[in-house]
N, C-alpha and C positions, 0 to 999 in steps of 0.2 A: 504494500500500500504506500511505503515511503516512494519507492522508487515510480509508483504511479502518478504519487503528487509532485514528483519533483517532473517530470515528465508534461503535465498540466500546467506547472508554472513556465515552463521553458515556450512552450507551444499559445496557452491561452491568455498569456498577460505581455500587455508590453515592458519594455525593459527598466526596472528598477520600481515595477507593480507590484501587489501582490491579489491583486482582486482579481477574480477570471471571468472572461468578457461573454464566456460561455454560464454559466451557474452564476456569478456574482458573490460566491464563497470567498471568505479571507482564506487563499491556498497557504500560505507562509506560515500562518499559526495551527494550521493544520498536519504542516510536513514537522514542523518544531513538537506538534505534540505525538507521532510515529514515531518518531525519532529516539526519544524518548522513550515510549514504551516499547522499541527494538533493543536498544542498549539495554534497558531494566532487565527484557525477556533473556537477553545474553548472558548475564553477568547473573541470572538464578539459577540458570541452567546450567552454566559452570559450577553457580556452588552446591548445585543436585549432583553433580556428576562428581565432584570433589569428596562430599561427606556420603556418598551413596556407599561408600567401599567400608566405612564403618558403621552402615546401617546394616548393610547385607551379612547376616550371618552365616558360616562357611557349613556345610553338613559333610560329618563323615563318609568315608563309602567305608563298607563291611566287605 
C-alpha cells in the first residue's frame, strides 16, 4: 500500500502537492502513516522471530 501511494503521489499531484487531482485525498499523510505501520510491522516480526526460539520448547525423541 506504501508503494501504491507513493506511486499516486508521483502520477496524480503536481510537483511539490500532496492532494490528488484524482480522489482529493491528502496522499502525503497517508504514505507517512504506511510507512509507519510497515516499519512497526518489521521490527515485531523481528522480535517474534528473535524470542520465538525461547518460546518454543525442544521435545525429546525416544
Amino acid at each position: 500500500m506504501t508503494l501504491n501511494t507513493s506511486v499516486s503521489i508521483k502520477y496524480e499531484t503536481d510537483f511539490g502537492e500532496c492532494i490528488s487531482q484524482v480522489t482529493g485525498t491528502d496522499l502525503c499523510l497517508q504514505h507517512d502513516i504506511l510507512l509507519v505501520l510497515t516499519y512497526g510491522c518489521g521490527i515485531l516480526f523481528f522480535l517474534l522471530l528473535i524470542f520465538s526460539k525461547r518460546n518454543i520448547k525442544k521435545t525429546e525423541k525416544i
